[in-house]
C-alpha positions as CSV (number, residue, x, y, z in Angstrom):
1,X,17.7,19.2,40.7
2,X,20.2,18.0,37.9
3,X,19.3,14.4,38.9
4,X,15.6,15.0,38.8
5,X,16.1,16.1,35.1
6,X,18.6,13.3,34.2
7,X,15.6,11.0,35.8
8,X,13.8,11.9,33.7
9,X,15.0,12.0,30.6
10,X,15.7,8.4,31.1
11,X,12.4,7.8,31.7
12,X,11.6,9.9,28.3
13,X,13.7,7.9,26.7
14,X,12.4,4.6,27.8
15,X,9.2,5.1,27.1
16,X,9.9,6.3,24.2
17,X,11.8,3.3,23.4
18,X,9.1,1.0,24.6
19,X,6.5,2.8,22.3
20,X,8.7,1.9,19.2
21,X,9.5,-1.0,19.7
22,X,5.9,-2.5,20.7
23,X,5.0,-0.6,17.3
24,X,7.8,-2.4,15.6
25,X,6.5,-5.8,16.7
26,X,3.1,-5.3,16.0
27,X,4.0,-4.5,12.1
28,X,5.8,-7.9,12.1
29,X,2.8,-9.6,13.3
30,X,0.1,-7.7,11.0
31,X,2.7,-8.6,8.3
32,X,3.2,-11.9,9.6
33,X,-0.3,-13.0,9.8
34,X,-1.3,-11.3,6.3
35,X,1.4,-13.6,4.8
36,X,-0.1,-16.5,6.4
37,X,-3.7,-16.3,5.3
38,X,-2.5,-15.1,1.4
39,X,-0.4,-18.7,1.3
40,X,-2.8,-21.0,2.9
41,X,-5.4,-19.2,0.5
42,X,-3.4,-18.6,-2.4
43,X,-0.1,-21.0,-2.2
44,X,3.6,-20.2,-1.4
45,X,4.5,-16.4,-2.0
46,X,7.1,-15.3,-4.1
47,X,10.1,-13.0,-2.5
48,X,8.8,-10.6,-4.7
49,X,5.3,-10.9,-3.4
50,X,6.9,-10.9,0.2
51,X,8.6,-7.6,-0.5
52,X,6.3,-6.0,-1.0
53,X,4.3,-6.8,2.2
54,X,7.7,-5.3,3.7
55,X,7.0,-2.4,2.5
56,X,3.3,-2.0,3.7
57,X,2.4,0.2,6.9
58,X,-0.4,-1.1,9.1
59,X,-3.1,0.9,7.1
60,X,-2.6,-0.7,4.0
61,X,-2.3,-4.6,5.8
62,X,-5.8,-3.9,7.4
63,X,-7.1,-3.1,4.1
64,X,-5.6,-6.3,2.6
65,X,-6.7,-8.6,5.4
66,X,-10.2,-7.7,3.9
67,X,-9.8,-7.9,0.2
68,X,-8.2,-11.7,1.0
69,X,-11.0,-12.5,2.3
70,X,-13.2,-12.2,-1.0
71,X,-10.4,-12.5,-3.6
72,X,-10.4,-15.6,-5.5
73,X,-6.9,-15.1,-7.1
74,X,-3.8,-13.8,-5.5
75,X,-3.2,-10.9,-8.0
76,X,-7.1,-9.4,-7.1
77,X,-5.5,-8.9,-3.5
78,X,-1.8,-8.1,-4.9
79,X,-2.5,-6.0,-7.8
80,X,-3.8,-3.1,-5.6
81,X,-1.6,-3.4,-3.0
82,X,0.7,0.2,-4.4
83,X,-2.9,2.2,-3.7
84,X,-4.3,0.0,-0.9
């Protein structure tokens, strides 16, 4: 009984730990790949440019992976990255 219980909490928690962290790594890559396409478009970022990104959920990189693609300056794409 108690080990059936124990059992599964583990499991719980594994999953649990799974879900995170496959969440975690997808952000990096979003993040990783937005970065990529506003350089090779736009030139080296700044750190400051690059913070920001950090602080970006998934939402708001989906919503600048399309305004890259018809900005011609970097600050059309990074000036509405707070409301994006």
């Amino acid at each position: 009984m108690l080990s059936d219980t124990v059992d599964q909490w583990i499991q719980d928690g594994f999953e649990k730990g799974m879900s995170q962290g496959m969440s975690q790594g997808m952000a990096i890559g979003e993040r990783a790949i937005i970065e990529r396409q506003l350089s090779k478009k736009f030139g080296r970022l700044t750190f400051e440019q690059k913070s920001k990104l950090n602080q970006l959920t998934s939402n708001q990189l989906l919503a600048l992976s399309e305004k890259i693609l018809f900005a011609s300056t970097i600050e059309e794409v990074l000036g509405e990255m707070a409301t994006a």
